[in-house]
C-alpha positions as CSV (number, residue, x, y, z in Angstrom):
1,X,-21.5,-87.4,-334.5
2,X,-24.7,-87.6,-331.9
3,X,-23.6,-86.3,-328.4
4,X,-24.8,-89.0,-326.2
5,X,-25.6,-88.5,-322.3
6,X,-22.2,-89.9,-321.4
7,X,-19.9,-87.6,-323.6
8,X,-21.7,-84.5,-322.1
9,X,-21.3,-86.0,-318.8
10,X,-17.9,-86.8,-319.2
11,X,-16.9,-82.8,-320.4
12,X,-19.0,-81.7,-317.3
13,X,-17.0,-83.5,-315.4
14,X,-14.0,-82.4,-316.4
15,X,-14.8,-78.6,-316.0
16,X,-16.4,-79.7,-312.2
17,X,-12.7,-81.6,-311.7
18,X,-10.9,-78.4,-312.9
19,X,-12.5,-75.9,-310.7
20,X,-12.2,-77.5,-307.7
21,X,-8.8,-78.5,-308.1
22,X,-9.3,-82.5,-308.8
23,X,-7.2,-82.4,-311.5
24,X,-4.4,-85.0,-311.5
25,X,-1.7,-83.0,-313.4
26,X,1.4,-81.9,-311.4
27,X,0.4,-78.2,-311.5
28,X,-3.1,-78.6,-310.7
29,X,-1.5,-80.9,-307.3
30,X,1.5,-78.7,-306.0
31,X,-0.5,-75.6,-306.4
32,X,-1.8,-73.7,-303.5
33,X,-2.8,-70.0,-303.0
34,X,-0.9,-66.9,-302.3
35,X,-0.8,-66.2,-299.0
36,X,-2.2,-62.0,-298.8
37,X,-0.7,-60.1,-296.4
38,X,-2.8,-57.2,-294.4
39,X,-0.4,-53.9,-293.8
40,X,-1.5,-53.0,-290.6
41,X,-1.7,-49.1,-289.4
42,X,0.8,-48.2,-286.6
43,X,-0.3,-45.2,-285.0
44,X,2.4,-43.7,-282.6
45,X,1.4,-41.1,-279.8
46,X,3.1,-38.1,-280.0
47,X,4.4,-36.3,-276.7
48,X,3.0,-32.6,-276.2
49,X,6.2,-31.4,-277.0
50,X,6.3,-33.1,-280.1
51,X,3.3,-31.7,-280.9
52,X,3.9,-28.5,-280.1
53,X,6.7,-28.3,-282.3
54,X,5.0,-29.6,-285.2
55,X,2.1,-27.0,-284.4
56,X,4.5,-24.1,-284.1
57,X,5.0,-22.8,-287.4
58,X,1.3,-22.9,-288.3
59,X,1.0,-20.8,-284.6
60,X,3.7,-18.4,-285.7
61,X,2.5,-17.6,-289.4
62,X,-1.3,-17.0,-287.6
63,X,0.4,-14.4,-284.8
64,X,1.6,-12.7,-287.6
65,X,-1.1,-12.1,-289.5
66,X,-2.8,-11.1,-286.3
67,X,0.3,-8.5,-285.4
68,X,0.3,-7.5,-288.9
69,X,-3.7,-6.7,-288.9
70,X,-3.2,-5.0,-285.3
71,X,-0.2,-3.4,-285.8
72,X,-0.2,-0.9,-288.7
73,X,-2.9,0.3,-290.8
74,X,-0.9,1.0,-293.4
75,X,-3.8,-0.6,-295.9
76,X,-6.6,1.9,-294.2
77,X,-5.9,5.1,-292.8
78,X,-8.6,6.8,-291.1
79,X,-9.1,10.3,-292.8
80,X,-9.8,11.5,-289.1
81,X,-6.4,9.8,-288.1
82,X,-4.8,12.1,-290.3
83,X,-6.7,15.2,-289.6
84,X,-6.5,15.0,-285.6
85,X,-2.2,15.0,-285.7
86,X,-1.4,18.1,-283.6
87,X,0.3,20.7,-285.8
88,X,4.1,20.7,-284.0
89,X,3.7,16.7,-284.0
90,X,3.7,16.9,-287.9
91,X,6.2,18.9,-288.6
92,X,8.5,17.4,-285.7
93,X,7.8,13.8,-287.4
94,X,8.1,14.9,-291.0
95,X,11.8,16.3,-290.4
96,X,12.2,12.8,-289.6
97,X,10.9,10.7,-292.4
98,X,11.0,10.5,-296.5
99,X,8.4,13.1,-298.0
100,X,4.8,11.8,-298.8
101,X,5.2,9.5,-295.9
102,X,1.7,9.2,-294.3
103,X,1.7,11.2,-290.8
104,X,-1.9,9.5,-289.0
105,X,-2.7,8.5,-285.3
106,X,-2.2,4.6,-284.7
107,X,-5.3,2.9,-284.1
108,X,-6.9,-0.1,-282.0
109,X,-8.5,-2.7,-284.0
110,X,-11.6,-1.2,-283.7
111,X,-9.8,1.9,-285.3
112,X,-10.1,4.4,-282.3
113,X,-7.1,6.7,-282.8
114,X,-4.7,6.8,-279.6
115,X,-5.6,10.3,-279.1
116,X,-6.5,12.4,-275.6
117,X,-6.8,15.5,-274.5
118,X,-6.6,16.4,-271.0
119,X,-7.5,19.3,-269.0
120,X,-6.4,20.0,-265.0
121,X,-8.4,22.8,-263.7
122,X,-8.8,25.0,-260.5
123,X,-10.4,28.0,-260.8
124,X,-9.6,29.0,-257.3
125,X,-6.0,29.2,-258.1
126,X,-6.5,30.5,-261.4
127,X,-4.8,27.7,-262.9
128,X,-5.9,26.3,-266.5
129,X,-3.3,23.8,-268.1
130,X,-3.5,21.2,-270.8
131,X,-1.9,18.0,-272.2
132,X,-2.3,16.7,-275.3
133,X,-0.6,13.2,-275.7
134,X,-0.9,11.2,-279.2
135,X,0.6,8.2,-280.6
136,X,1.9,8.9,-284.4
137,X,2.2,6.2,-287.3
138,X,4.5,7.6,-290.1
139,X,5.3,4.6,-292.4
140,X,6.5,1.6,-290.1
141,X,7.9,4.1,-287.5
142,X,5.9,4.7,-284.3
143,X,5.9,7.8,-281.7
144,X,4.6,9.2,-279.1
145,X,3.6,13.2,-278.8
146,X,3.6,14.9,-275.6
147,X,2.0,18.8,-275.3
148,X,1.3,20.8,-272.4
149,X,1.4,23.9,-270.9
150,X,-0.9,26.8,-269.6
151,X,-4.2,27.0,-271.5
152,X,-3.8,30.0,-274.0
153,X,-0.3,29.4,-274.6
154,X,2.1,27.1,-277.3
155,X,3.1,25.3,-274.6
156,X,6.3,22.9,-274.8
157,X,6.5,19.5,-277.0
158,X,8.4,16.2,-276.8
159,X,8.6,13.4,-279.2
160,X,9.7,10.1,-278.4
161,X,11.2,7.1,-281.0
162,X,10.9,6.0,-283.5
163,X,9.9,2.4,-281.7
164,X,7.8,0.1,-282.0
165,X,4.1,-0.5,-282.2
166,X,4.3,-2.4,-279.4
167,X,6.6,0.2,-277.2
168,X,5.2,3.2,-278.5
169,X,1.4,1.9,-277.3
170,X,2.9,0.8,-274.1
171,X,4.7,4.5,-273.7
172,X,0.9,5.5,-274.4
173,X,-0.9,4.0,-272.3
174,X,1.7,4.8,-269.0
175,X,1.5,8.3,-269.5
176,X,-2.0,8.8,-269.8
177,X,-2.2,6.7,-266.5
178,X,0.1,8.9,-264.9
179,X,-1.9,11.7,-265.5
180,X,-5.0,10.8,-265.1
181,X,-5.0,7.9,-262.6
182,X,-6.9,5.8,-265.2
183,X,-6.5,3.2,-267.7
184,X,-6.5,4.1,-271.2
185,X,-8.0,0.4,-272.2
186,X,-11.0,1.5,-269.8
187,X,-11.7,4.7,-270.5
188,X,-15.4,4.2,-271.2
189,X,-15.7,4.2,-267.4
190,X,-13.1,7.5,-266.7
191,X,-13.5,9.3,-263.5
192,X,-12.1,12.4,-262.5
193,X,-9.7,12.6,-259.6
194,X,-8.8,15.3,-257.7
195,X,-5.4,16.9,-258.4
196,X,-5.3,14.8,-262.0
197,X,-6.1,15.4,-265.9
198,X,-9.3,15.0,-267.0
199,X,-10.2,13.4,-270.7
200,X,-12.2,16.0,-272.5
201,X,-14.6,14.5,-274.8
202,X,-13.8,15.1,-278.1
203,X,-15.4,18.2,-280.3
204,X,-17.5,18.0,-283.1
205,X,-15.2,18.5,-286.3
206,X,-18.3,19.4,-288.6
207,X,-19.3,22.5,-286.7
208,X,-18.2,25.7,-288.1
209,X,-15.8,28.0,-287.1
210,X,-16.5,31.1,-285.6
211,X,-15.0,35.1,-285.6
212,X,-14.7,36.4,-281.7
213,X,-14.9,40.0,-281.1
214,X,-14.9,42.1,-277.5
215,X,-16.8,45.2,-276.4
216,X,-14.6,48.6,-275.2
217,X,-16.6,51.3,-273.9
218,X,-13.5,53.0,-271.7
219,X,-11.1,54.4,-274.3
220,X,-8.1,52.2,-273.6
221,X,-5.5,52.8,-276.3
222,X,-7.6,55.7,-277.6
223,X,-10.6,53.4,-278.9
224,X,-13.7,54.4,-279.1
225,X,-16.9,52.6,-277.7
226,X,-17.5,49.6,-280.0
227,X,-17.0,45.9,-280.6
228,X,-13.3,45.0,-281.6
229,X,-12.1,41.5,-283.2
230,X,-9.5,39.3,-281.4
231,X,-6.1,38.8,-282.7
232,X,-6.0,36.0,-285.3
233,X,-4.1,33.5,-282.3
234,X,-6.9,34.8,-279.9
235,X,-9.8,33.9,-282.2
236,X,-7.9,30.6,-282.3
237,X,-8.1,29.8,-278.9
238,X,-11.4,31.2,-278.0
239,X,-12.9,29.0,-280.7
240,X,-11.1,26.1,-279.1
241,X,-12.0,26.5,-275.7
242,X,-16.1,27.6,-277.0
243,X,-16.0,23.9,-279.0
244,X,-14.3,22.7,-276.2
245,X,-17.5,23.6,-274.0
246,X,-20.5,22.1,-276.4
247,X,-18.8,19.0,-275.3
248,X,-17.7,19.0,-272.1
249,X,-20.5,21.3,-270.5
250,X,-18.7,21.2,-266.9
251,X,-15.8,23.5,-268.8
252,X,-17.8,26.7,-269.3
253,X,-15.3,29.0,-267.3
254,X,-11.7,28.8,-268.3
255,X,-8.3,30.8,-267.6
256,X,-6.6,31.3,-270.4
257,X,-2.6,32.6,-270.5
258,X,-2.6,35.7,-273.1
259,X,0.8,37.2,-273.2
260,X,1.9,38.9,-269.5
261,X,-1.9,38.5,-268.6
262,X,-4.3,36.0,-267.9
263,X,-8.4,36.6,-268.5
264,X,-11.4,34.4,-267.2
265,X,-13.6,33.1,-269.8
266,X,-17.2,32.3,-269.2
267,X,-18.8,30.7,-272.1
268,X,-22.2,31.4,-270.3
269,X,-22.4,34.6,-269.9
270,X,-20.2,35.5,-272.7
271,X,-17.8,37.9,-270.9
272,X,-14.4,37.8,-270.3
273,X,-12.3,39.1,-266.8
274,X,-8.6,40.5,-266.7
275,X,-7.3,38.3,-262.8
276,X,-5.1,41.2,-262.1
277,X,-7.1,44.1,-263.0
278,X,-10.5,42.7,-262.5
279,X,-11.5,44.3,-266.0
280,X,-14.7,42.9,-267.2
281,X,-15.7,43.0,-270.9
282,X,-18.4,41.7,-272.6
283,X,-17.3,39.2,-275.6
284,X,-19.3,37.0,-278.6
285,X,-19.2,35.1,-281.2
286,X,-19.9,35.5,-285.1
């Protein structure tokens, strides 16, 4: 059959009547669109002390990290940490903690070791003393290390904790104060005042060690005239005092305690004077 101009008008009609909702069925008339609904965002203002709680456990977990990273050093230990522990503080600490435990100075952040050692002298009283004050990591357990007494001798010790980090810094910190008259967290800018400590610079742990000897020439004990060596103890702490002096040049006389006598040691002109008899001998080193 021939699709005439009518029957193709007629079909186009229909899809026109369709699509724009002419048609006359039932459906086609009652039917109307779904109404969409928009979901609206409700944002609600918290109060700071709702947000503060919310922000707390992210705050705690971050302070501890930081504590943890300030706090111990258990994951580095500074060789020289371990090296610079005074002698009587090791053995005093390892009575006190499970062998193999790690005895090392704690450190700042910046790893400097909470170490100092202190000198008070007046050579017109013939007085020489020093004070050596460290803080000790050993594990998790802190202390802190007092030594002083007259230069020459063993002097006395006392060890305080375990505590904590926290405590034993703060122990730290209040004692070097109290002898010195200055802050520990400023001691970049120390200054000496009268009747206090003063913070020797450290020595240089590279430099070799050296023999001492003295020079008889008036038969005491039946020697003849000659150069003699100090006692093992004596070498000891005339070594100390000599390295003592390459770093702190203001320290080139000391009085050093040697059994019922005490001598003056000058660094400078190598010679060393009994105070009570006034016996002058010449010393050097090796």
């Amino acid at each position: 059959m021939a699709i005439t101009r009518s029957t193709t008008h007629k079909k186009l009609s229909r899809r026109r009547a369709i699509k724009t909702g002419s048609c006359s069925c039932i459906w086609c008339q009652t039917w109307k669109p779904r109404k969409v609904y928009k979901y609206k965002k409700i944002t609600t203002k918290l109060s700071p002390i709702a947000i503060a709680v919310a922000k707390a456990p992210a705050a705690k977990k971050a302070a501890a990290n930081k504590t943890t990273a300030f706090e111990s050093s258990a994951s580095f230990v500074d060789p020289m940490s371990l090296s610079l522990v005074d002698p009587a503080a090791r053995d005093i600490v390892a009575n006190l903690t499970t062998a193999n435990t790690k005895i090392h100075l704690m450190v700042t952040p910046t790893y400097v070791p909470y170490n100092a050692s202190l000198a008070l002298v007046n050579l017109a009283d013939n007085m020489d003393e020093f004070f050596i004050l460290q803080a000790i990591e050993a594990g998790n357990r802190f202390f802190v290390f007092s030594k002083w007494g007259h230069t020459g001798s063993s002097g006395q010790t006392k060890l305080s904790g375990p505590t904590t980090f926290g405590d034993a810094r703060a122990s730290f910190c209040e004692i070097f104060l109290e002898k010195t008259g200055n802050e520990w967290d400023n001691k970049k800018k120390f200054k000496k005042i009268d009747g206090k400590y003063d913070l020797l610079k450290e020595t240089n742990s590279k430099q070799a060690s050296g023999s001492w000897e003295y020079y008889m020439d008036d038969f005491v004990d039946g020697k003849t005239t000659g150069w003699y060596p100090y006692t093992a103890e004596g070498t000891t702490q005339t070594e100390l005092l000599y390295q003592t002096h390459q770093t702190n040049s203001a320290y080139n006389r000391r009085i050093v305690q040697s059994g019922y006598f005490k001598y003056c040691i000058d660094l400078d002109e190598m010679t060393q004077t009994n105070i009570k008899t006034n016996k002058r001998r010449h010393i050097r080193r090796l």
